[in-house]
C-alpha positions as CSV (number, residue, x, y, z in Angstrom):
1,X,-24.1,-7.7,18.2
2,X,-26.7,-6.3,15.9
3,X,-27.3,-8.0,12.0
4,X,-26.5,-6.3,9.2
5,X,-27.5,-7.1,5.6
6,X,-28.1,-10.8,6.7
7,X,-24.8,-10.8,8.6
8,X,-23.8,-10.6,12.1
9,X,-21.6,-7.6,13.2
10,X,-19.8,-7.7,16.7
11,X,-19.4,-4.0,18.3
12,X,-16.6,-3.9,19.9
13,X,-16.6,-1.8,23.4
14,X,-15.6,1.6,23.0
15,X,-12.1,2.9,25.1
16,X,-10.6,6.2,24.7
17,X,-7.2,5.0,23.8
18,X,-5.1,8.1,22.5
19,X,-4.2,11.4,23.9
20,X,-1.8,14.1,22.8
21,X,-1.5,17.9,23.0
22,X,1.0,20.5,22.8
23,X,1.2,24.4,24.1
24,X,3.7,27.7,23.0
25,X,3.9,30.6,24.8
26,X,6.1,33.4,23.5
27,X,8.0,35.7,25.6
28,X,6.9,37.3,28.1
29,X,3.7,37.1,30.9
30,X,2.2,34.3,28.8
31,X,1.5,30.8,29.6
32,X,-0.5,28.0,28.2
33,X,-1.1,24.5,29.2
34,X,-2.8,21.5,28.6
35,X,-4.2,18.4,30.1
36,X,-5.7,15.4,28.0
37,X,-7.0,12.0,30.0
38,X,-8.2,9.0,28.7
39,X,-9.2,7.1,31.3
40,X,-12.4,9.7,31.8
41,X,-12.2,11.6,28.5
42,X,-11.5,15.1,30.0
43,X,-9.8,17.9,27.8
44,X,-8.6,21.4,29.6
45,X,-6.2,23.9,27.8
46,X,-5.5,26.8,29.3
47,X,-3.9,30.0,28.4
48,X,-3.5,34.3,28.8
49,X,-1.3,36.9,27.6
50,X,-0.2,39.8,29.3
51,X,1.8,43.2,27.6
52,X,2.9,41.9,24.2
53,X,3.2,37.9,23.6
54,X,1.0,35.0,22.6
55,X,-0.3,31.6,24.1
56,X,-2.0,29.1,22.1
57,X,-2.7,25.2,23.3
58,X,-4.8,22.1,22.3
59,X,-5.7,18.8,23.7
60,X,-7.2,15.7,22.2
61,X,-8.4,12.3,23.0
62,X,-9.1,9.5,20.3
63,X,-10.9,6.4,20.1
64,X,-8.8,3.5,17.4
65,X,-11.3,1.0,15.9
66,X,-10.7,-1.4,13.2
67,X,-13.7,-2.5,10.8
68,X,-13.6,-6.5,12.1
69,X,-17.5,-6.8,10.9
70,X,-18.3,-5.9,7.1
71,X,-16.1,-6.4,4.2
72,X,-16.6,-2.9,2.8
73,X,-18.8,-0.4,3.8
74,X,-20.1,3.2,5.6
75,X,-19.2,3.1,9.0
76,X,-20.7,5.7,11.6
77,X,-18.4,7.3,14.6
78,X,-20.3,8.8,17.0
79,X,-18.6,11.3,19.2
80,X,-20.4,13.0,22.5
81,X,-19.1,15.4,24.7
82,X,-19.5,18.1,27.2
83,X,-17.8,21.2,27.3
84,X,-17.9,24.8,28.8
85,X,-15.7,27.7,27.2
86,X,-14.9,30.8,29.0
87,X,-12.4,33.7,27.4
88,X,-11.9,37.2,28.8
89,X,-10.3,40.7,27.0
90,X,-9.6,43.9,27.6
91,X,-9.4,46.5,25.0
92,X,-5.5,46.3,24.6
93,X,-5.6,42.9,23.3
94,X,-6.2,41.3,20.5
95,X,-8.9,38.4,20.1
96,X,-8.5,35.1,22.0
97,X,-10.0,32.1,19.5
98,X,-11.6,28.7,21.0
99,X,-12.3,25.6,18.6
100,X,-13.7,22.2,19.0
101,X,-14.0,19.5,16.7
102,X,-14.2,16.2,16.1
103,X,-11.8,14.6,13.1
104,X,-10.9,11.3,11.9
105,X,-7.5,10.2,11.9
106,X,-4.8,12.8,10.9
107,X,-7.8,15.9,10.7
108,X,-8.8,13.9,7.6
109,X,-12.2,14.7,7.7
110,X,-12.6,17.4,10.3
111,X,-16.0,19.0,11.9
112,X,-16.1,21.8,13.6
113,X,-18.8,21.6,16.5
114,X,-18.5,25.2,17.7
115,X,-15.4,27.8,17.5
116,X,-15.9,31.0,19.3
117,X,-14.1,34.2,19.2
118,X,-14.1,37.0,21.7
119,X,-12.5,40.2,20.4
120,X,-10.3,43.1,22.1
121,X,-12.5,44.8,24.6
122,X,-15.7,42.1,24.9
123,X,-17.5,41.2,27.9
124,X,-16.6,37.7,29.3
125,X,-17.8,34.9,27.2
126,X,-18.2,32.1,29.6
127,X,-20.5,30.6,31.3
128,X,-20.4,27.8,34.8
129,X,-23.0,25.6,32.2
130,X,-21.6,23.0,30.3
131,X,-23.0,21.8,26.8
132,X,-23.5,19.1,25.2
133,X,-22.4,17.8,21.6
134,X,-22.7,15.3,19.5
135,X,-20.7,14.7,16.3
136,X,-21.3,11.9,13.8
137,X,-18.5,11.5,10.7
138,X,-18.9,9.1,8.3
139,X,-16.2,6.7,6.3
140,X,-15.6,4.4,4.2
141,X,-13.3,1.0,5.4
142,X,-12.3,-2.1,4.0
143,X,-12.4,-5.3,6.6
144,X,-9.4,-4.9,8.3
145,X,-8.7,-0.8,8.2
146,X,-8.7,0.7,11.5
147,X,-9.2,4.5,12.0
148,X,-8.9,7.1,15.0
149,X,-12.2,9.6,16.0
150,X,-10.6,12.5,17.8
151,X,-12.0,15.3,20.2
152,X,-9.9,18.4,20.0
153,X,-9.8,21.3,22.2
154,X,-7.4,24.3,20.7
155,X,-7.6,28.0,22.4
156,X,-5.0,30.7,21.1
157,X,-4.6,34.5,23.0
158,X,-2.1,37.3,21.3
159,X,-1.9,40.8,23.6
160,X,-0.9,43.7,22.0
161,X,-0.6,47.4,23.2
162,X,0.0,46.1,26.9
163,X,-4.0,44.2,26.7
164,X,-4.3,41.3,28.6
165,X,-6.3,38.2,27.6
166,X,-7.3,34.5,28.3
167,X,-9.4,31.8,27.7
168,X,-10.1,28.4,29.3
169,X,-11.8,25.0,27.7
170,X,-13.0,22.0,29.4
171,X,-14.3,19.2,27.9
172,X,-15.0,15.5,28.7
173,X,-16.0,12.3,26.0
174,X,-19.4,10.9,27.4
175,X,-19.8,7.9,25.0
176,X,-17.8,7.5,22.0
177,X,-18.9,4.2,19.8
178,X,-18.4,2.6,16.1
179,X,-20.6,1.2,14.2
180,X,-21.6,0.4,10.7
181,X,-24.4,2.8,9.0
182,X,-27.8,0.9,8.7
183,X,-29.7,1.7,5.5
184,X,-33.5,1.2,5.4
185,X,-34.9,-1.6,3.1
């Protein structure tokens, strides 16, 4: 419980409490695959093209909270997460493309925390170190109005010219909480 403007506001405990993904792969030695958890917050997409074809996949887990506290007002969801990219080329193919982001509801109000691009004949980018993030979006409820903070994780690989590619995201939700914004008197 904390007090705001002269009134008390219950925080109610934070639960990952949506997941969803999807993956294409077009003909061909492609793949791509997802995996979204929400009972520990982890994200992993997968995917690689081989000869001529694409793979593309995403992954996100969502927190729902309903504003039971203020009548109207600025609420604060704070997202943080870990995450470690790695995506290979050669110089057949054509770039592979990772994104992460945090977004309220249906990509309402999206933030990109980092999107990464390796293009057709760059060195590995990857590294065994994860990172950390931290994403805070702002919005405006009436008492009652519930809303969903997302994590997405999206990679997509095209080959072309018998290139290979492939990429690889991990990520995991470390705290996810709802609050609403406290102005200084």
């Amino acid at each position: 419980m904390i007090w705001v403007d002269r009134k008390k506001v219950y925080i109610l405990p934070s639960k990952l409490n949506h997941d969803d993904g999807g993956q294409e792969s077009s003909e061909g030695n492609t793949s791509a695959e997802y995996k979204a958890n929400t009972k520990n917050g982890d994200l992993i997409v997968n995917v690689s093209a081989d000869g001529n074809g694409t793979a593309s996949a995403w992954a996100a887990v969502g927190y729902e909270q309903e504003n039971v506290t203020i009548d109207d007002g600025m609420m604060l969801a704070h997202l943080t997460f870990k995450y470690r990219i790695k995506l290979n080329t050669d110089n057949g193919s054509s770039p592979v493309n990772a994104k992460i982001e945090a977004f309220l509801n249906s990509e309402s109000a999206s933030f990109t925390e980092k999107s990464l691009t390796a293009p057709p004949g760059a060195d590995k980018k990857s590294s065994d170190e994860f990172v950390t993030g931290t994403q805070t979006v702002k919005t405006n409820l009436n008492l009652g109005e519930k809303f969903t903070i997302y994590l997405k994780v999206s990679l997509d690989a095209e080959a072309g010219d018998g290139g290979k590619c492939s990429g690889e995201i991990v990520a995991t939700v470390s705290e996810i909480f709802f609050r609403p914004e406290i102005k200084p008197f």
